[in-house]
SERORO-29070 format. One record per residue (C-alpha): residue number from 1; x, y, z; residue in one letter. Coordinates in steps of 0.5 Angstrom, whole numbers. Each point is the difference from the previous one (the first is absolute). Layout:
BEGIN
+--------+-------+-------+-------+-------+
! drenke !    c1 !    c2 !    c3 ! koldo !
+--------+-------+-------+-------+-------+
!    NUM !     X !     Y !     Z !     a !
...
+--------+-------+-------+-------+-------+
//
This chain:
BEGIN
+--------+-------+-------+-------+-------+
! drenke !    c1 !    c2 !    c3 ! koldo !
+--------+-------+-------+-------+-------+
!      1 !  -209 !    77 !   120 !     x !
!      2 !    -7 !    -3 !    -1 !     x !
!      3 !    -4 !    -3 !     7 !     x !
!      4 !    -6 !    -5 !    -1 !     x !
!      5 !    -4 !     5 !     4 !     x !
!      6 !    -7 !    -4 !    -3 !     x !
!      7 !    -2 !    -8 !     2 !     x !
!      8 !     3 !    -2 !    -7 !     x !
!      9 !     3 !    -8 !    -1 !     x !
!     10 !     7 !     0 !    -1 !     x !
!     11 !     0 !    -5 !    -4 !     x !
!     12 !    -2 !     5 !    -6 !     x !
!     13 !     4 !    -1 !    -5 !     x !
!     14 !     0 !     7 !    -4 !     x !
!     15 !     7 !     0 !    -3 !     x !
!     16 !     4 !    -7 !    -4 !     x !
!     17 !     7 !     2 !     5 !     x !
!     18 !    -2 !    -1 !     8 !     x !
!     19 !     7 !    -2 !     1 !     x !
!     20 !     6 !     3 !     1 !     x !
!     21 !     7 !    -3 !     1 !     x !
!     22 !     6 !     3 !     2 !     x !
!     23 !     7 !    -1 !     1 !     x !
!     24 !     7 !     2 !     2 !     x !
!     25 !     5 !    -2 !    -6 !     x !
!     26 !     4 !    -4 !     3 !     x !
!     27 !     8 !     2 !     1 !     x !
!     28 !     2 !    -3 !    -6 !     x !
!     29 !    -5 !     3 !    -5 !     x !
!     30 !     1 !     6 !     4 !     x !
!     31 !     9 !     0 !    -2 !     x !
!     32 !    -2 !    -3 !    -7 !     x !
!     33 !    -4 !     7 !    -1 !     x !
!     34 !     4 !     4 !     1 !     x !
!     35 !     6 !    -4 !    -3 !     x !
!     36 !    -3 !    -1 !    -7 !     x !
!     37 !    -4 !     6 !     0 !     x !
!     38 !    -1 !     1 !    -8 !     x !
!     39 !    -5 !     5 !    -3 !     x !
!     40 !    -7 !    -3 !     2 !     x !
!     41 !     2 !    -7 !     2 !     x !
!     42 !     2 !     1 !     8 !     x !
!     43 !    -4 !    -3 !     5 !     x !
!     44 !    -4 !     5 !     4 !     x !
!     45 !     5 !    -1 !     6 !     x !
!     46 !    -5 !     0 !     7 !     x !
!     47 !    -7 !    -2 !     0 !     x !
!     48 !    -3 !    -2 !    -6 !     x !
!     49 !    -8 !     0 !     0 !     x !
!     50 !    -4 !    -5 !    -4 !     x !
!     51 !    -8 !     1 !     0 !     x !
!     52 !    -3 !    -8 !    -1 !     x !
!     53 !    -6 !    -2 !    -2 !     x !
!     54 !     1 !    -7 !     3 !     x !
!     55 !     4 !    -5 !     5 !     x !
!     56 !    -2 !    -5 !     4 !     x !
!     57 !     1 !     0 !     7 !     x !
!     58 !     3 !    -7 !     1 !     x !
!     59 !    -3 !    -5 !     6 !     x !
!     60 !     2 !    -1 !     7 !     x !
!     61 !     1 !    -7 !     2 !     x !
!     62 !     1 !    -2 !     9 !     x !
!     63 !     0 !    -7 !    -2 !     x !
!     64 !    -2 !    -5 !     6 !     x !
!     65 !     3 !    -5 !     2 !     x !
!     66 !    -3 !    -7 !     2 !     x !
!     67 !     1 !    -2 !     8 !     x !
!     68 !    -2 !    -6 !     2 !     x !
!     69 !    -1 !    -2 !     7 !     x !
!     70 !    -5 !    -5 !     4 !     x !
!     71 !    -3 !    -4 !    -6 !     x !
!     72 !    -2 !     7 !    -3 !     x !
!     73 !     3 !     6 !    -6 !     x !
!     74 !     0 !     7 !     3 !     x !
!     75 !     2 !     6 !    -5 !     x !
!     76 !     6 !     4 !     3 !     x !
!     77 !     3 !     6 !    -4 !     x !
!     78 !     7 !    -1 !    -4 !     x !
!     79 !     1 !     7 !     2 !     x !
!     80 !     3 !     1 !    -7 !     x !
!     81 !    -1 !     3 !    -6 !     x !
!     82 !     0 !    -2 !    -7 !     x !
!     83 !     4 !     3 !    -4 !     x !
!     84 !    -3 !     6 !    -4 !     x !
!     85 !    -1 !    -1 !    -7 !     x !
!     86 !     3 !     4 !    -5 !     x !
!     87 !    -6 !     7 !    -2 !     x !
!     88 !    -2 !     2 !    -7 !     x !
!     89 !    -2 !     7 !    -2 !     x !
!     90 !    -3 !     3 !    -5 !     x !
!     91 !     2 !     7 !    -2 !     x !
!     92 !    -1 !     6 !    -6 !     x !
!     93 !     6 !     0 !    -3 !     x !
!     94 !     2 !     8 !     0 !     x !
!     95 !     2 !     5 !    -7 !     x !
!     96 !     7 !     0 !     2 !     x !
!     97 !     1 !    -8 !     1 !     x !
!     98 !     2 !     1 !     7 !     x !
!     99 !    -3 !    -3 !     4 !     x !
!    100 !     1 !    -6 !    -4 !     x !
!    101 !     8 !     2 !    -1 !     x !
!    102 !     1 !    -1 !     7 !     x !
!    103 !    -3 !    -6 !     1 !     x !
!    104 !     4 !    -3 !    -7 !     x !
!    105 !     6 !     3 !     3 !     x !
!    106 !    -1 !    -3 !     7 !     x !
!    107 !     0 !    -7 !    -3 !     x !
!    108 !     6 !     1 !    -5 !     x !
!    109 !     4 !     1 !     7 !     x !
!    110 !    -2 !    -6 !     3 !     x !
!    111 !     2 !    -4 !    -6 !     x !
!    112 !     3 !     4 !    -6 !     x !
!    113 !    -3 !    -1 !    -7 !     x !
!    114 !     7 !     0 !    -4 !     x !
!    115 !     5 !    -3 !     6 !     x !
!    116 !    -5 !    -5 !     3 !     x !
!    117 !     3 !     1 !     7 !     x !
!    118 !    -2 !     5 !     6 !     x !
!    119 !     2 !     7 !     1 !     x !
!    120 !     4 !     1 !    -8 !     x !
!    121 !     1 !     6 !     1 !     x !
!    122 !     2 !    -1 !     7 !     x !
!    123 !    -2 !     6 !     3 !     x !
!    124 !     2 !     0 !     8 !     x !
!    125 !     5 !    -3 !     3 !     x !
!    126 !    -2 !    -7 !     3 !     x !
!    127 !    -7 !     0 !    -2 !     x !
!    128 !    -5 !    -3 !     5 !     x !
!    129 !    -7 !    -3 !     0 !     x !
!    130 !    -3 !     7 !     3 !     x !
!    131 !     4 !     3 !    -5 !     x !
!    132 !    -6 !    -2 !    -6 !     x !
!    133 !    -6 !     0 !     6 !     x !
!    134 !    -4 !     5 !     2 !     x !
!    135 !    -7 !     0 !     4 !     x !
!    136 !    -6 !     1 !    -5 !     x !
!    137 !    -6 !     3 !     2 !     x !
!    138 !    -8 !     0 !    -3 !     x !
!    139 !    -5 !     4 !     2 !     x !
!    140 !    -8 !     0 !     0 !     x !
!    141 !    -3 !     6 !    -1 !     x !
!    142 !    -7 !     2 !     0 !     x !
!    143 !    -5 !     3 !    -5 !     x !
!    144 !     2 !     6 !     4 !     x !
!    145 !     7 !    -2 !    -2 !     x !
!    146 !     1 !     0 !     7 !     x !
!    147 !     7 !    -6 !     3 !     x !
!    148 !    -5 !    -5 !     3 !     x !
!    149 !     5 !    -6 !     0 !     x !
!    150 !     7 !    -1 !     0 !     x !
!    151 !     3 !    -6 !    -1 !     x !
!    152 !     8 !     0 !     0 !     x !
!    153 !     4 !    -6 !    -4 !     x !
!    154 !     7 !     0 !     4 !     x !
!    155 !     7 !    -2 !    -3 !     x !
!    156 !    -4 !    -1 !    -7 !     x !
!    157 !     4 !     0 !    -7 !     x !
!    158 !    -3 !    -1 !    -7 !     x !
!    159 !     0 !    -7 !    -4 !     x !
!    160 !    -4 !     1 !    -5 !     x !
!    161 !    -2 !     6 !    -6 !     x !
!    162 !    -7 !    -1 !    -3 !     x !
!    163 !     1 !     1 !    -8 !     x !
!    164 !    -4 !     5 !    -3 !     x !
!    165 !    -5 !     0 !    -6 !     x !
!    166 !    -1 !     6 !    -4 !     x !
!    167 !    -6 !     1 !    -4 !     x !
!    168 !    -1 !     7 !    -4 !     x !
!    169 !    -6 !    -2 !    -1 !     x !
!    170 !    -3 !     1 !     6 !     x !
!    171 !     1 !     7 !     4 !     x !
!    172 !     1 !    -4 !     8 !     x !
!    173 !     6 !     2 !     3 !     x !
!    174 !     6 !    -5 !     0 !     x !
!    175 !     0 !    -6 !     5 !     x !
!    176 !     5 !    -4 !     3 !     x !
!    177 !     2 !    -3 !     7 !     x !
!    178 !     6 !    -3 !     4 !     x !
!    179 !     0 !    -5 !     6 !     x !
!    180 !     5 !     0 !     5 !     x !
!    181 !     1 !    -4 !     6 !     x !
!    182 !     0 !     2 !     8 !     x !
!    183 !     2 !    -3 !     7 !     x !
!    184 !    -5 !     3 !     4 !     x !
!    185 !    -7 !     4 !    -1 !     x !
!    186 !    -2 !     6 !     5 !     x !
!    187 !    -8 !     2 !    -1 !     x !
!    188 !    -3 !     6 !     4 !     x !
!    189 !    -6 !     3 !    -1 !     x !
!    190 !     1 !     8 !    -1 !     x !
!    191 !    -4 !     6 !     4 !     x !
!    192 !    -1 !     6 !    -3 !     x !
+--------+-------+-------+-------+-------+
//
């Protein structure tokens, strides 16, 4: 692997993809690979890895709190978070639609397109909210491609699939993106 051994900015950026995401399927796709395996269309049934272009990481808000005491207003911290919005990000979809599938496939669990109910092909025996849930991870890389940042996304699931536009016309590849939701987010810088 590549080190920085020369003083070079780390905020070159020499290539359009300096993320990586990376998840586990969660259970219920894992059953649905397996179950509904025809031809090319299962879902890769482990970890799955989307090389992005964009995503923004969300604010993080410790409100304060007004405490008034003695004819004067003092701040205090509410020692509270707000609630995390929901992550966009943007990737290159792959020549075998994959990435883009399993995404498809996730939300099309969480509310099926024909039935309009959860779970229709009830997979699993009494499904629960872990069972559709697993923690996200994006990485920061380097110019060197070296892991720089690591920001994980616990409990996260999917609520949106970007559209995508073909144009023949012009020779980039194909891009889309989804949105999921979180309950916690955990950053670490990563040494090498």
């Amino acid at each position: 692997m590549a080190r920085n051994s020369t003083q070079q900015s780390i905020l070159n950026k020499s290539r359009a993809d300096k993320f990586l995401l990376i998840f586990d399927v969660p259970p219920i796709l894992k059953e649905f690979s397996t179950k509904f395996k025809h031809n090319n269309t299962h879902i890769i049934p482990d970890s799955l890895q989307f090389s992005i272009y964009g995503t923004a990481v969300p604010e993080i808000t410790v409100p304060a709190v007004e405490n008034r005491y003695a004819g004067n207003t003092l701040y205090v911290s509410s020692h509270s978070k707000n609630s995390y919005p929901p992550v966009n990000v943007k990737f290159k979809v792959d020549n075998e639609y994959k990435n883009y599938w399993t995404i498809y496939n996730w939300l099309n669990l969480l509310h099926d397109q024909r039935e309009g109910k959860y779970n229709a092909r009830e997979l699993g025996g009494d499904p629960d909210f872990s069972d559709y849930q697993t923690n996200i991870t994006i990485k920061g890389k380097d110019e060197f491609n070296n892991d720089r940042i690591k920001f994980t996304y616990t409990n996260a699931f999917p609520t949106s699939l970007d559209g995508i536009s073909y144009d023949y016309t012009a020779s980039d590849e194909i891009d889309s993106g989804f949105t999921f939701v979180y309950s916690q987010l955990h950053t670490e810088i990563v040494d090498f």
